[in-house]
C-alpha positions as CSV (number, residue, x, y, z in Angstrom):
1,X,94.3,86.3,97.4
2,X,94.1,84.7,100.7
3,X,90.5,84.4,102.3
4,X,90.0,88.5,103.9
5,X,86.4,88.8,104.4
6,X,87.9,92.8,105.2
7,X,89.7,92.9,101.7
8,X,88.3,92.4,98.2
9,X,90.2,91.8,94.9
10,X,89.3,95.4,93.3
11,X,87.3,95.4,89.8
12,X,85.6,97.3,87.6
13,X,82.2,95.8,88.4
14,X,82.8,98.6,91.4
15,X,84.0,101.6,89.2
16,X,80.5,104.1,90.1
17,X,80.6,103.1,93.9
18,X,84.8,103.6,93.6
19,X,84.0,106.7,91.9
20,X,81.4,107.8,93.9
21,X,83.3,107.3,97.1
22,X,86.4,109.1,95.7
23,X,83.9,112.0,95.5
24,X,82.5,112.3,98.7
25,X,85.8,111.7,100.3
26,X,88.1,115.1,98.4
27,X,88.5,117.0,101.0
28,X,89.5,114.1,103.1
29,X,92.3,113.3,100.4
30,X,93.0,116.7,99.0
31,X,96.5,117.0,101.3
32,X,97.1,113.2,101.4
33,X,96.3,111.2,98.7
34,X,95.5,111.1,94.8
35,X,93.3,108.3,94.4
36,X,91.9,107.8,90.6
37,X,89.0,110.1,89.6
38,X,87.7,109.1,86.6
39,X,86.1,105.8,84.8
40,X,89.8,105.8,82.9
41,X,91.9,106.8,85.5
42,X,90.6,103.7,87.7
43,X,91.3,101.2,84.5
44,X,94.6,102.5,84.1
45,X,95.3,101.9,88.0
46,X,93.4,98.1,87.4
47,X,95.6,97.6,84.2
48,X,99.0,98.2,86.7
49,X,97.9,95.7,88.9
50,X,98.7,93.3,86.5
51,X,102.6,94.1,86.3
52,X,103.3,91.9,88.8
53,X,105.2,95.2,90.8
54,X,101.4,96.6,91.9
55,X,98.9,95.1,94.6
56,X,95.7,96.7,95.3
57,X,93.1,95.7,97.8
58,X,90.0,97.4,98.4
59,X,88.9,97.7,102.5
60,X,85.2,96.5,102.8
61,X,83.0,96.8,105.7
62,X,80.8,94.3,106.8
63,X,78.1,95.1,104.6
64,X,80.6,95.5,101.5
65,X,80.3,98.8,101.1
66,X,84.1,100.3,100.5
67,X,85.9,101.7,103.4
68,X,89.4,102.2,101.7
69,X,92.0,101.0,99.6
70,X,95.3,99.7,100.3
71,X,98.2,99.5,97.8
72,X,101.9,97.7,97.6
73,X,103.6,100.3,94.8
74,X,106.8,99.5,92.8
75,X,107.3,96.1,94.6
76,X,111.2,94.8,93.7
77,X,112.0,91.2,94.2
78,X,115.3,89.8,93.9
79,X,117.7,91.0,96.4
80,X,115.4,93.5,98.2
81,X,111.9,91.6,97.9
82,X,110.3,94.6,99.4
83,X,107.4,97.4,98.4
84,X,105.9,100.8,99.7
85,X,102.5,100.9,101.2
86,X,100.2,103.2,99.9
87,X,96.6,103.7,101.4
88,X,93.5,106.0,101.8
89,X,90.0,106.1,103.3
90,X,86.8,106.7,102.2
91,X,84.4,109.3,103.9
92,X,81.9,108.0,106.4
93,X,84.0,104.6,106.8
94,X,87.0,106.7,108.2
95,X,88.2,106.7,111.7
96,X,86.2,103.8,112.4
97,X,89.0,100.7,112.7
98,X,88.3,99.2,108.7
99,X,91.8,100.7,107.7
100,X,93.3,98.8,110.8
101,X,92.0,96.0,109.9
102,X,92.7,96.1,106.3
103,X,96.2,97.1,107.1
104,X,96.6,94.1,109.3
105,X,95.4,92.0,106.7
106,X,97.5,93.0,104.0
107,X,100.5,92.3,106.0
108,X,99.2,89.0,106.5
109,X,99.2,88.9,102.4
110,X,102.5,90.8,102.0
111,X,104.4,88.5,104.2
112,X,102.7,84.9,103.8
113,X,101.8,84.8,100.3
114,X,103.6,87.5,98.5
115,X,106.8,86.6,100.4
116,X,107.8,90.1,100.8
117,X,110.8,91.1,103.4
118,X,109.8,94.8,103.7
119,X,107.4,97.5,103.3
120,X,107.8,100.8,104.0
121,X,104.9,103.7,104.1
122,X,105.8,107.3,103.6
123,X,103.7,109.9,105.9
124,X,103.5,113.3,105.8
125,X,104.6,114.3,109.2
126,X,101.0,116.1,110.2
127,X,98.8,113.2,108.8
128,X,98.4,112.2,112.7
129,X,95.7,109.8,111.4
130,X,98.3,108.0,109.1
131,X,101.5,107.6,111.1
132,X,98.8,106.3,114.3
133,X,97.7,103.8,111.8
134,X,101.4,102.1,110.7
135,X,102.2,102.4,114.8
136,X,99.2,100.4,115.5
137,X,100.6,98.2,113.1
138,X,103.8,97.5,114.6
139,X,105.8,99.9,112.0
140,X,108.6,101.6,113.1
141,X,110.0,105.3,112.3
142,X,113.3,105.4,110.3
143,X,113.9,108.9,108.9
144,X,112.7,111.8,107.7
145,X,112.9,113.0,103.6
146,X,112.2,116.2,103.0
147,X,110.1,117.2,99.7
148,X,109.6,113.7,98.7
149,X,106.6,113.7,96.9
150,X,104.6,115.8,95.1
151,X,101.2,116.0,95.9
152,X,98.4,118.5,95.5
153,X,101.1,120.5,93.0
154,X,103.1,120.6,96.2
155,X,106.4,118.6,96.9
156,X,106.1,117.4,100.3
157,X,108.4,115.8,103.4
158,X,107.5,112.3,104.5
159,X,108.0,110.4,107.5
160,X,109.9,107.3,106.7
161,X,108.0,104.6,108.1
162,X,109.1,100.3,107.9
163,X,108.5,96.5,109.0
164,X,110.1,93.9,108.1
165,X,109.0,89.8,108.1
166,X,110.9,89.5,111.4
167,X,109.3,92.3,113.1
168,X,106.0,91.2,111.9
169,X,105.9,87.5,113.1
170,X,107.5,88.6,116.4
171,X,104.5,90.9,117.3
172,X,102.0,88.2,115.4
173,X,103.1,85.7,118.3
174,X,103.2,87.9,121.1
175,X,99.2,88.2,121.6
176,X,96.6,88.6,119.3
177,X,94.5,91.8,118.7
178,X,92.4,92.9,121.8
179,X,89.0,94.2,121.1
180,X,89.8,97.6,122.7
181,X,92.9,98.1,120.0
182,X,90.6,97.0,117.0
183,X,88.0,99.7,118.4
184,X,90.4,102.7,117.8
185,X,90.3,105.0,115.3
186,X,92.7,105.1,111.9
């Protein structure tokens, strides 16, 4: 993994702090996200990494506590070389710019080292929080699917949301980040 002081390789040396965080953060995830929630849950998630179709990187703060996680799910190579983002929090680090950063970050990843073309992230249209994050991040809307995945035992519309390489470099060179963008909220 490419030098991220903001993103850490994720390990089971973590699994009570994971845990603990996971906790303390439901009710931020409970119409959003399923992270794991158990000691075996979280080694299953760490064994899938190591398909080769799974990246996970844990979001640290400057002190190394975690702030989040960020996942590239089902990535396909060949023809399509492309994945879809998953993410998530973690309650008090939310809303303070480490998902941003992390996000930024693992588009550096995705696109220099991994090689990927596209990723896509798929937002439930109310998740303001969420679709503010990809657009900070130069994403783009491209549809709508309705009921298109089930979460929290209910099947749910997403907001189809992309960048490609080419889209990414092109804003990369533009300018980089200002101080007053990296101190907005995710």
């Amino acid at each position: 993994m490419k030098d991220h002081s903001i993103l850490e390789e994720p390990s089971s040396k973590r699994r009570d702090e994971f845990l603990a965080a996971v906790a303390r953060s439901r009710k931020l995830h409970r119409r959003w996200a399923r992270p794991p929630q158990t000691a075996t849950e979280l080694e299953d998630n760490l064994k899938r990494m190591q398909t080769g179709s799974h990246l996970t990187y844990w979001v640290c703060t400057e002190d190394g506590e975690l702030a989040g996680v960020i996942n590239i799910n089902e990535i396909v190579r060949g023809l399509f070389w492309s994945g879809y983002l998953g993410y998530y929090a973690f309650v008090p680090h939310n809303g303070r710019g480490y998902m941003k950063k992390g996000l930024r970050a693992v588009l550096d990843e995705a696109f220099r080292r991994q090689r990927l073309h596209r990723l896509e992230a798929n937002i439930q249209p109310d998740n303001e929080a969420s679709r503010q994050l990809v657009q900070r991040c130069g994403f783009r809307l491209e549809g709508f699917s309705p009921r298109y995945l089930k979460i929290a035992g209910r099947w749910r519309d997403h907001e189809r949301w992309a960048i490609t390489v080419e889209e990414w470099r092109t804003q990369a060179s533009r300018s980089p980040t200002s101080s007053r963008d990296d101190e907005s909220h995710d």
